[in-house]
DOTORVEX-754729 format. One record per residue (C-alpha): residue in one letter; residue number from 1; x, y, z negated. Coordinates in pm, whole numbers. Example, Ala and Ser with C-alpha at 12.3 -4.5 7.8 and 13.67 -1.06 7.14 Angstrom:
+--------+-----+--------+--------+--------+
: residu : num :      u :      v :      w :
+--------+-----+--------+--------+--------+
:      A :   1 :   1230 :   -450 :   -780 :
:      S :   2 :   1367 :   -106 :   -714 :
+--------+-----+--------+--------+--------+
//
This chain:
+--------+-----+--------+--------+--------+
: residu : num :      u :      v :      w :
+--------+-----+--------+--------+--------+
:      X :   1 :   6222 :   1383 :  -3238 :
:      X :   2 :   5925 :   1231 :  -3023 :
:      X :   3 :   5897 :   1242 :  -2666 :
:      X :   4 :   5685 :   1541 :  -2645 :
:      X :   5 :   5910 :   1759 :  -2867 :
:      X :   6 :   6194 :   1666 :  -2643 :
:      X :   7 :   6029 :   1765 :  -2325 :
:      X :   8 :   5930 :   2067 :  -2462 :
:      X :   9 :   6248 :   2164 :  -2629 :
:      X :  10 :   6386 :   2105 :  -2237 :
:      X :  11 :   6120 :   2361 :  -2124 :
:      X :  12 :   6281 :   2635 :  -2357 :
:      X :  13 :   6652 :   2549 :  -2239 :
:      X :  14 :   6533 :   2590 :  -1925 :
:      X :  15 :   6197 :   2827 :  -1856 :
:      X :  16 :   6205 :   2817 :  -1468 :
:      X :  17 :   6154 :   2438 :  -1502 :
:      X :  18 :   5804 :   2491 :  -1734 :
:      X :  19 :   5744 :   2729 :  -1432 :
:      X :  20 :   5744 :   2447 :  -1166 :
:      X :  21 :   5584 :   2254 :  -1377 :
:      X :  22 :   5270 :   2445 :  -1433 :
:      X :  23 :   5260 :   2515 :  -1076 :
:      X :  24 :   5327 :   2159 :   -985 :
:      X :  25 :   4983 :   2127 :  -1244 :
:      X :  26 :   4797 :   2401 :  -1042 :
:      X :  27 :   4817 :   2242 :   -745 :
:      X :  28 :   4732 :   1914 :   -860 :
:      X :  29 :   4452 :   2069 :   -982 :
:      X :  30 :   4322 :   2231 :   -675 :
:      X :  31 :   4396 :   1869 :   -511 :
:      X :  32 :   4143 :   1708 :   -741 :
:      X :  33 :   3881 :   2035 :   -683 :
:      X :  34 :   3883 :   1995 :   -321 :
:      X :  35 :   3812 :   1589 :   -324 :
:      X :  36 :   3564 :   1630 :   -600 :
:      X :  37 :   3369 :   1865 :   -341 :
:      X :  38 :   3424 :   1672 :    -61 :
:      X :  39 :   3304 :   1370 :   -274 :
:      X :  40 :   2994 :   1578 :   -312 :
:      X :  41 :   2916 :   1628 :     36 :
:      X :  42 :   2967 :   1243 :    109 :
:      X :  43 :   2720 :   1123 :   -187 :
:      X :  44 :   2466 :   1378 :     -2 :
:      X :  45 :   2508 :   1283 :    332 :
:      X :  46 :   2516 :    882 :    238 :
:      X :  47 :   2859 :    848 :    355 :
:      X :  48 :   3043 :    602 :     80 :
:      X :  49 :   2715 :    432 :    106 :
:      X :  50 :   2712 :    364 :    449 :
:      X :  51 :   3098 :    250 :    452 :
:      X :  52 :   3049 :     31 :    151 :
:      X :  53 :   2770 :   -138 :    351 :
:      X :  54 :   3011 :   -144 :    608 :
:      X :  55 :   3206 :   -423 :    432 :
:      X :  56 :   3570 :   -520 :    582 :
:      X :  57 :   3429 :   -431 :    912 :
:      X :  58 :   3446 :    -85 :    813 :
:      X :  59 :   3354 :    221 :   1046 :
:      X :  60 :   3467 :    479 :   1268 :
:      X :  61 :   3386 :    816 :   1258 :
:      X :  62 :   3111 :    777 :   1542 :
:      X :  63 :   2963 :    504 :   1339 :
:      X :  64 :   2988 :    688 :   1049 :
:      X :  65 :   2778 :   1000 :   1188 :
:      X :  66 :   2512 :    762 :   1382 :
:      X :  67 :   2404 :    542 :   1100 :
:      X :  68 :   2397 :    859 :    853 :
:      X :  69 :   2216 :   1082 :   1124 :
:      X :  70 :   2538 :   1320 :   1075 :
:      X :  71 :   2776 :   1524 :   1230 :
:      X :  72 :   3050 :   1348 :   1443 :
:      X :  73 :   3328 :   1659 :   1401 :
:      X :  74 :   3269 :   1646 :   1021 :
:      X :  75 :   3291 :   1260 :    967 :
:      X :  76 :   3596 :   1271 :   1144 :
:      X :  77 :   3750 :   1576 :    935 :
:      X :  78 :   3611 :   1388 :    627 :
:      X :  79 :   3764 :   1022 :    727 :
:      X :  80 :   4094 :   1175 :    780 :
:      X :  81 :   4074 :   1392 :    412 :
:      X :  82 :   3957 :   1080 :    242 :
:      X :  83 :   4185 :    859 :    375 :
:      X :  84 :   4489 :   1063 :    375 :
:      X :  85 :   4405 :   1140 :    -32 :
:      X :  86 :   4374 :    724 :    -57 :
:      X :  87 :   4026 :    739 :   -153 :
:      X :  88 :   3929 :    526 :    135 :
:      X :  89 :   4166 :    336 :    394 :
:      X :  90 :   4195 :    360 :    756 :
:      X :  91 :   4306 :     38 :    928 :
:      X :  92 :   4499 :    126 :   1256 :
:      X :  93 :   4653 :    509 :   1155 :
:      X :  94 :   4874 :    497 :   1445 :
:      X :  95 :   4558 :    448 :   1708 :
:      X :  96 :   4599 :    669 :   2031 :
:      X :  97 :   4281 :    824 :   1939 :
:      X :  98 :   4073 :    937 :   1656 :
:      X :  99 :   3765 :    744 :   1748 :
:      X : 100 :   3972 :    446 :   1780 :
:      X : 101 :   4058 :    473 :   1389 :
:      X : 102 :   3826 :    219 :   1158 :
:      X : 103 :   3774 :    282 :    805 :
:      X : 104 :   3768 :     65 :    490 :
:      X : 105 :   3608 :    200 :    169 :
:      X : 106 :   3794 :    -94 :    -74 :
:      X : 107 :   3576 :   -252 :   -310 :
:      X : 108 :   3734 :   -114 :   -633 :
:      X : 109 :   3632 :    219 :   -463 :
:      X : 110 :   3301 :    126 :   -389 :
:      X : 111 :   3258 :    101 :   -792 :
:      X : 112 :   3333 :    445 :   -880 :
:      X : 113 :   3201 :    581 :   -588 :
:      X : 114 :   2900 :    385 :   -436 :
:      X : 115 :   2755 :    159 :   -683 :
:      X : 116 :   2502 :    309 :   -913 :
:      X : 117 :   2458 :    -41 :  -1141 :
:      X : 118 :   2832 :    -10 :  -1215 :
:      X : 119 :   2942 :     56 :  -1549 :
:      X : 120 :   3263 :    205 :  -1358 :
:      X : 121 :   3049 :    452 :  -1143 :
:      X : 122 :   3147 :    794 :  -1152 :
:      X : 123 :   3011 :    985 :   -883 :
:      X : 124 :   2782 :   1106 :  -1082 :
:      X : 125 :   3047 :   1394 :  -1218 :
:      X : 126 :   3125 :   1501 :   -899 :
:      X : 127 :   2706 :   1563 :   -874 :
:      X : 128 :   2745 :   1773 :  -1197 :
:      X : 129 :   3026 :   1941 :  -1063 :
:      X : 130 :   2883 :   2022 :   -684 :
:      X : 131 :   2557 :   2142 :   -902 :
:      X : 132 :   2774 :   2357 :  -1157 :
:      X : 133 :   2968 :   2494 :   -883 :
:      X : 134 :   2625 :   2657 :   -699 :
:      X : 135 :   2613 :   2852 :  -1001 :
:      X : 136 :   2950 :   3001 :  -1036 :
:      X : 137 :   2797 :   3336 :   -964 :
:      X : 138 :   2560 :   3318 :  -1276 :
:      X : 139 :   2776 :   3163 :  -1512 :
:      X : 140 :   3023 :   3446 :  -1448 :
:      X : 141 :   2733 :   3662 :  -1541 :
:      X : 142 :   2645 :   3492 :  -1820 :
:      X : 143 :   2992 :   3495 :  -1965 :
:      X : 144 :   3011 :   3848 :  -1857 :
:      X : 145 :   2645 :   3936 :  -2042 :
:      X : 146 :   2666 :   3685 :  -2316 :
:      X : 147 :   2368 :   3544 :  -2161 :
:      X : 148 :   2302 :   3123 :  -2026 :
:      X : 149 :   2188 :   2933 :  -1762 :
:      X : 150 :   1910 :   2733 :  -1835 :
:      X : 151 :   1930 :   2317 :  -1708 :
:      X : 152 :   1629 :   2453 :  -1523 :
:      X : 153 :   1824 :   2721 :  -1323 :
:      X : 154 :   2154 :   2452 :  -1285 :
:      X : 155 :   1874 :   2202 :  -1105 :
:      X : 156 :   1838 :   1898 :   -969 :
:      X : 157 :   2176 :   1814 :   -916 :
:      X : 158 :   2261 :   1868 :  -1311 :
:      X : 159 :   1957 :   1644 :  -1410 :
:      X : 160 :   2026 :   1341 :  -1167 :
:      X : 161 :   2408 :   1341 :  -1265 :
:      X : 162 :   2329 :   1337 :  -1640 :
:      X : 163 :   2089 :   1062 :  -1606 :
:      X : 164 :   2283 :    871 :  -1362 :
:      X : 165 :   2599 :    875 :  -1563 :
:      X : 166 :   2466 :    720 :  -1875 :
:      X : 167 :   2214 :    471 :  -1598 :
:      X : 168 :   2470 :    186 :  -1642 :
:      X : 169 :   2506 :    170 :  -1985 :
:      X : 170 :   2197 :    237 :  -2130 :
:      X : 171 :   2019 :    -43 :  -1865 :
:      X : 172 :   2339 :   -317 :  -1982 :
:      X : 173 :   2490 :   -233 :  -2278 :
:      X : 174 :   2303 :     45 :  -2497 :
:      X : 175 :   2045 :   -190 :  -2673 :
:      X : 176 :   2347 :   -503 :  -2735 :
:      X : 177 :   2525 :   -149 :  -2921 :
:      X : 178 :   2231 :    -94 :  -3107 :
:      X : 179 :   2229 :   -439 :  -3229 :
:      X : 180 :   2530 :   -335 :  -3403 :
:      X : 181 :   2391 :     -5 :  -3538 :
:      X : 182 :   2107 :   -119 :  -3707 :
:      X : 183 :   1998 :   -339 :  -4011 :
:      X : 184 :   1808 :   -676 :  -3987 :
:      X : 185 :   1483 :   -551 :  -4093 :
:      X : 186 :   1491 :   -278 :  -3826 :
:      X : 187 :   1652 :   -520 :  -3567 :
:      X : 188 :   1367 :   -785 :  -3645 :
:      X : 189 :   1062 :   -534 :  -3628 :
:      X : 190 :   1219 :   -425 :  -3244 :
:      X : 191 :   1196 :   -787 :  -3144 :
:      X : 192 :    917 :   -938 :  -3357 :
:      X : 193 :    709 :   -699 :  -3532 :
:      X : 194 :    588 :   -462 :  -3301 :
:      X : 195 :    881 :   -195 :  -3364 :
:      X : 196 :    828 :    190 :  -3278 :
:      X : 197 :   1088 :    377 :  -3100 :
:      X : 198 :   1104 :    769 :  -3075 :
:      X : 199 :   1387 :    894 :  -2810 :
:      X : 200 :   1406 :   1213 :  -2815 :
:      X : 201 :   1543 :   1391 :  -2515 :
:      X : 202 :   1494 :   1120 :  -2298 :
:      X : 203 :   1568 :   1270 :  -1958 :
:      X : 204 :   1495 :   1021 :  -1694 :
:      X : 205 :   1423 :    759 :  -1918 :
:      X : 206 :   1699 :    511 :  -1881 :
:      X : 207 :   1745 :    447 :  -2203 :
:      X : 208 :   1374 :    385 :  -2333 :
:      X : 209 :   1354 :    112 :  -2052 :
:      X : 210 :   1693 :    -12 :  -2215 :
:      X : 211 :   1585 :    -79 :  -2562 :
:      X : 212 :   1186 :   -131 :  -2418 :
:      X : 213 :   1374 :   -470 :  -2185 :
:      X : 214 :   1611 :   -559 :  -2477 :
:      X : 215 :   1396 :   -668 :  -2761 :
:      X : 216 :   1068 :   -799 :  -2582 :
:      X : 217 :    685 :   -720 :  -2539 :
:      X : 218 :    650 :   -660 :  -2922 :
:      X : 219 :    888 :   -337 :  -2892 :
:      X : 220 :    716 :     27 :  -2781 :
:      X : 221 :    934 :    341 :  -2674 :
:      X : 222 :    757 :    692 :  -2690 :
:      X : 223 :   1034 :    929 :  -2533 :
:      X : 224 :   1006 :   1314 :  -2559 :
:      X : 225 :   1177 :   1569 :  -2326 :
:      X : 226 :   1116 :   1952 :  -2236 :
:      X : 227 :   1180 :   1893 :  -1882 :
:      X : 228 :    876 :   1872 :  -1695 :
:      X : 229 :   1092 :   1721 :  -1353 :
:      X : 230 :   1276 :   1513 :  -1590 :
:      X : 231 :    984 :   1339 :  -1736 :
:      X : 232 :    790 :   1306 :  -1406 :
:      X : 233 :   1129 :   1101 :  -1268 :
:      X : 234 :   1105 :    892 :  -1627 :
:      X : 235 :    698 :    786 :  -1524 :
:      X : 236 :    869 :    694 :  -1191 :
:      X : 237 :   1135 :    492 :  -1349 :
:      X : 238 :    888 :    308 :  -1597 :
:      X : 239 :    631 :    197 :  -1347 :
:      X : 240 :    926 :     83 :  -1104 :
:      X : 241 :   1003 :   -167 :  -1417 :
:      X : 242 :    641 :   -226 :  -1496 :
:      X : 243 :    725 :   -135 :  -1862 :
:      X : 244 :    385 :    126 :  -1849 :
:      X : 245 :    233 :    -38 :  -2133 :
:      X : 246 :    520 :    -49 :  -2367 :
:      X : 247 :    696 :    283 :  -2301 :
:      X : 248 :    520 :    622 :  -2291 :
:      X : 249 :    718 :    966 :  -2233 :
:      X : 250 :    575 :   1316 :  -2318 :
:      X : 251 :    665 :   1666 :  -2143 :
:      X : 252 :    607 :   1809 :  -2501 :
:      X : 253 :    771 :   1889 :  -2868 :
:      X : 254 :    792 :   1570 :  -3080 :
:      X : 255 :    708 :   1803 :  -3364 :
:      X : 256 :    393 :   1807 :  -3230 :
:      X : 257 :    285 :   1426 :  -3315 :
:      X : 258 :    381 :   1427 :  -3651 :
:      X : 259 :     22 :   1643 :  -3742 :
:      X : 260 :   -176 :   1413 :  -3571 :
:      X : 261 :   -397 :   1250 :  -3852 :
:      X : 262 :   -319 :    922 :  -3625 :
:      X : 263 :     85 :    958 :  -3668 :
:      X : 264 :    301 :    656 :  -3812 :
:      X : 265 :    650 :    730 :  -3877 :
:      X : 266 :    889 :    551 :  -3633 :
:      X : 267 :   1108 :    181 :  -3702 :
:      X : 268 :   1371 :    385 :  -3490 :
:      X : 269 :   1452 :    787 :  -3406 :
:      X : 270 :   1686 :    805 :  -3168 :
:      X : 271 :   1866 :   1142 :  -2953 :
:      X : 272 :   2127 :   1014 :  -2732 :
:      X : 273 :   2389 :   1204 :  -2623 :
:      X : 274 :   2134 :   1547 :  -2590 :
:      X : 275 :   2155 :   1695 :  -2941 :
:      X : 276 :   2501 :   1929 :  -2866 :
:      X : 277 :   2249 :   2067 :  -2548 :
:      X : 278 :   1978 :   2184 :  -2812 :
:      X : 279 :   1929 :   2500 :  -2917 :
:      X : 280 :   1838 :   2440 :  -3224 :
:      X : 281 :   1976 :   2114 :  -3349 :
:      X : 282 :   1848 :   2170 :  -3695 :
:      X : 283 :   1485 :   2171 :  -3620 :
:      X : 284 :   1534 :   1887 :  -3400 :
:      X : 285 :   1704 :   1666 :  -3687 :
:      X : 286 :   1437 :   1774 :  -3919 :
:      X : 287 :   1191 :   1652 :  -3681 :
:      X : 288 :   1383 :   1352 :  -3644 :
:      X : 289 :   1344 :   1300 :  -3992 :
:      X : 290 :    973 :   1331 :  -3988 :
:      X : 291 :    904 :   1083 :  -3747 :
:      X : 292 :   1134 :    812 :  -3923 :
:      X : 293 :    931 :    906 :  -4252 :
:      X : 294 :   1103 :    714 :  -4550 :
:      X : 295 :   1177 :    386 :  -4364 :
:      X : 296 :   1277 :    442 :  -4022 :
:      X : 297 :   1660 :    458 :  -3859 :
:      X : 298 :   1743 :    783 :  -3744 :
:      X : 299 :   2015 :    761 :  -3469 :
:      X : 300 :   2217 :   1024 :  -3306 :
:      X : 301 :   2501 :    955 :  -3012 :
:      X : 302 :   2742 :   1214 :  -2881 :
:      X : 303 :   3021 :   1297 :  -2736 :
:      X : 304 :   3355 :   1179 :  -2869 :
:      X : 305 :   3563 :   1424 :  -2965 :
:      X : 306 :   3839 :   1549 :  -3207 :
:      X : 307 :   3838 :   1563 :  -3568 :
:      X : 308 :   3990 :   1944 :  -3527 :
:      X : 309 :   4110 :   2150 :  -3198 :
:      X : 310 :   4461 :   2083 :  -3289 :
:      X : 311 :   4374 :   1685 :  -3279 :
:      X : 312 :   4219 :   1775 :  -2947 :
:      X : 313 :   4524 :   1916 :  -2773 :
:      X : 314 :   4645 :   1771 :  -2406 :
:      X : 315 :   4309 :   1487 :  -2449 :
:      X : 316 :   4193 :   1437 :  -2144 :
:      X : 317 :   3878 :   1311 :  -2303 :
:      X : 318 :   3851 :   1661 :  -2470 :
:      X : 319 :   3964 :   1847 :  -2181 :
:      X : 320 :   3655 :   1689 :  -2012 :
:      X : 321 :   3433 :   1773 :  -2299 :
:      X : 322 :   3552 :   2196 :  -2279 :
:      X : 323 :   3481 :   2150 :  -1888 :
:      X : 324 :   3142 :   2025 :  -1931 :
:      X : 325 :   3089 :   2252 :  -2203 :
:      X : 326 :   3233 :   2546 :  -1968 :
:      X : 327 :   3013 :   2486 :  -1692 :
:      X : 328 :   2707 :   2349 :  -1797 :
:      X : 329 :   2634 :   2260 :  -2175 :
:      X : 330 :   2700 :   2597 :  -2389 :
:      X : 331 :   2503 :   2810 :  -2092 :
:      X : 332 :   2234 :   2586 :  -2114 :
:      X : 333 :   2203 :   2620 :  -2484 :
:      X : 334 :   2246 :   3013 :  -2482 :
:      X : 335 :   1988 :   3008 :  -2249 :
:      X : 336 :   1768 :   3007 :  -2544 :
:      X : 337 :   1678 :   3238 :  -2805 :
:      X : 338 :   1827 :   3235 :  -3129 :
:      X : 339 :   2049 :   2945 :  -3043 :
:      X : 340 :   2330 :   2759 :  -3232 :
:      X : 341 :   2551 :   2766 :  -2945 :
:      X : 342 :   2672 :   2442 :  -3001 :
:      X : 343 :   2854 :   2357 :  -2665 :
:      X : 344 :   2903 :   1979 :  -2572 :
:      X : 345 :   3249 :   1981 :  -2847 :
:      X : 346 :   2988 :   1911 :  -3133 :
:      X : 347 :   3291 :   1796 :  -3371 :
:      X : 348 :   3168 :   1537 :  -3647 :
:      X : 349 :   3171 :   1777 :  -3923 :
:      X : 350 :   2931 :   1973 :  -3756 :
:      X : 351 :   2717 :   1743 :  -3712 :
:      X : 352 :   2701 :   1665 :  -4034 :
:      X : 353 :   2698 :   2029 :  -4133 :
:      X : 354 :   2339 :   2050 :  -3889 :
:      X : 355 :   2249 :   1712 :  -4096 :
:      X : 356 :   2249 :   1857 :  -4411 :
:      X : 357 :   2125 :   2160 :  -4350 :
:      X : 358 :   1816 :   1940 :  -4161 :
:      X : 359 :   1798 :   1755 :  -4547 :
:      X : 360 :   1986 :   1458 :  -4515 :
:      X : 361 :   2186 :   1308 :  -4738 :
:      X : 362 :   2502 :   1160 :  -4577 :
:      X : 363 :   2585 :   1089 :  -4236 :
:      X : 364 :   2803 :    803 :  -4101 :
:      X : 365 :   3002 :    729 :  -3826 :
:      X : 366 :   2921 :    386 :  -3737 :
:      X : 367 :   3221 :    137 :  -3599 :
:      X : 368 :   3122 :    103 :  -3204 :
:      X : 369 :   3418 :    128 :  -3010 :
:      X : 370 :   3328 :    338 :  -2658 :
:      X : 371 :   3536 :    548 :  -2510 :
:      X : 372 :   3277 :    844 :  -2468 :
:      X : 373 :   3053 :    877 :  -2795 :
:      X : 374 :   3028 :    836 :  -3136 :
:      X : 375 :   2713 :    662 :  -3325 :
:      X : 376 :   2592 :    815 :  -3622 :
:      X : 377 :   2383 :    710 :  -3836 :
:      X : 378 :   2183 :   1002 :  -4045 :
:      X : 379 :   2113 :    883 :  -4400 :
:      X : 380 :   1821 :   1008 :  -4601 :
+--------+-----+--------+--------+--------+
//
């Protein structure tokens, strides 16, 4: 008998102990929801950021409000919530007075929480989170209605925590991966033959710069995304690199190109991590298809999940997957017409079911090893 079948055998012996238990999970839970909001409030205020600048030297809550043109009662409050939850650490707890205390924000903490470039950052899914949470009201609705709400409606705080959660890795580590996805022929027309890139759903553009940095002057990115904020950030994002003559993004349907007398099929067709958001992910792999014409790479990554739900069961990779799929990804794709109603659990045989139905032959799951997302590799 495993572990697991012992613990739960225990539970039925003794029922008021799976009762604690569950409560003992509640709580926890409401533990983590509380942090992850006041984690919200000090992203937007500048609060890790101003600590992490802060060094060893660290702050006190006076400091804290001045340099961050904030509240004194509420940086206080905060301090004390942060540091009693061990997020950050204060110095001198048993200081007569509260503006006495100095607090440290350690540098594994600054990571996650303050350091964009780092591939351990994760405040950007307590950005989704605060954003998701503003909408409680209409996702009720929408469940209620069998309605959506649209990544228009969920904002700016849904776009900048999307694109600032894949940032790290697309900018260090996406185009080295690719290097592993693709054949030599593909791999030497990126670097030396004036290569053509298509990524679709591009969002802020992260990773056309990526690839566009990666394999030199002779490679061009066109990226394509429906969101007309998302794609004025991207422009931002390009000329801040200087890459304005190599990569191009469009507020428009790639669909659109491919009737243009002037249209050349692609070296490489690429939608990262967007295609379980579409509403219909058929179209979009047929386009996909187009623009690689008989020659080109066509590329999909998602998220990692499960072969099946039963696989699935107490991963907290695909609890996180249902939560974002919950809260933001399945309402955004209902919020569409006619749509597949994917959710962000796109499982690997429906993938390749959308594939196929989109004409291609065979689909493979390519061996990258990530955490997060699968690479697949759509086969004509």
């Amino acid at each position: 008998m495993t572990r697991r079948e012992e613990e739960e055998e225990e539970k039925k012996q003794d029922p008021s102990q799976e009762k604690q238990d569950f409560q003992d999970l509640f709580f926890q839970a409401i533990l983590g929801a509380q942090l992850i909001q006041t984690a919200y409030i000090g992203h937007r205020l500048g609060w890790y950021t101003a600590l992490k600048n802060a060094g060893n030297d660290g702050l006190s809550y006076q400091q804290l409000a001045s340099s961050t043109h904030s509240s004194q009662r509420y940086a206080q409050e905060w301090l004390e919530q942060q540091a009693v939850a061990g997020w950050i650490q204060c110095r001198n707890p048993s200081a007569a007075s509260p503006h006495e205390r100095m607090y440290v924000l350690p540098k594994e903490h600054a990571q996650v929480l303050a350091n964009p470039d780092s591939l351990q950052y994760s405040m950007p899914l307590a950005i989704l989170h605060g954003g998701t949470g503003k909408r409680l009201e209409d996702l009720v609705h929408a469940y209620k209605h069998d309605t959506g709400v649209s990544w228009d409606e969920l904002g700016t705080d849904a776009r900048e925590a999307q694109a600032a959660m894949n940032r790290p890795f697309f900018l260090q580590q996406f185009a080295a991966t690719l290097e592993q996805c693709l054949d030599t022929d593909t791999l030497s027309k990126l670097s030396n033959g004036g290569g053509r890139v298509a990524d679709i759903g591009c969002g802020y553009a992260y990773s056309s710069i990526g690839v566009a940095q990666h394999f030199g002057k002779n490679c061009t990115v066109h990226g394509y995304d429906l969101d007309e904020p998302s794609i004025i950030k991207a422009r931002d994002n390009i000329q801040k690199e200087g890459l304005q003559d190599r990569v191009h993004v469009y507020c428009k349907d790639a669909a659109s190109v491919i009737t243009n007398d002037s249209f050349e099929p692609y070296d490489l067709v690429m939608a990262l991590e967007c295609l379980h958001d579409m509403s219909n992910p058929i179209s979009v792999l047929k386009t996909m298809k187009d623009l690689a014409g008989s020659h080109g790479t066509v590329l999909v990554m998602d998220e990692r999940v499960a072969d099946s739900f039963d696989e699935g069961i107490a991963n907290p990779i695909e609890q996180l997957m249902y939560g974002f799929s919950c809260t933001c990804c399945l309402a955004d794709c209902k919020s569409h017409p006619n749509s597949a109603e994917t959710g962000t659990v796109m499982r690997p045989s429906i993938l390749t079911m959308y594939a196929q139905q989109a004409g291609f032959r065979q689909v493979e799951i390519l061996p990258v090893e990530t955490d997060l997302f699968y690479f697949y590799k759509l086969i004509q």
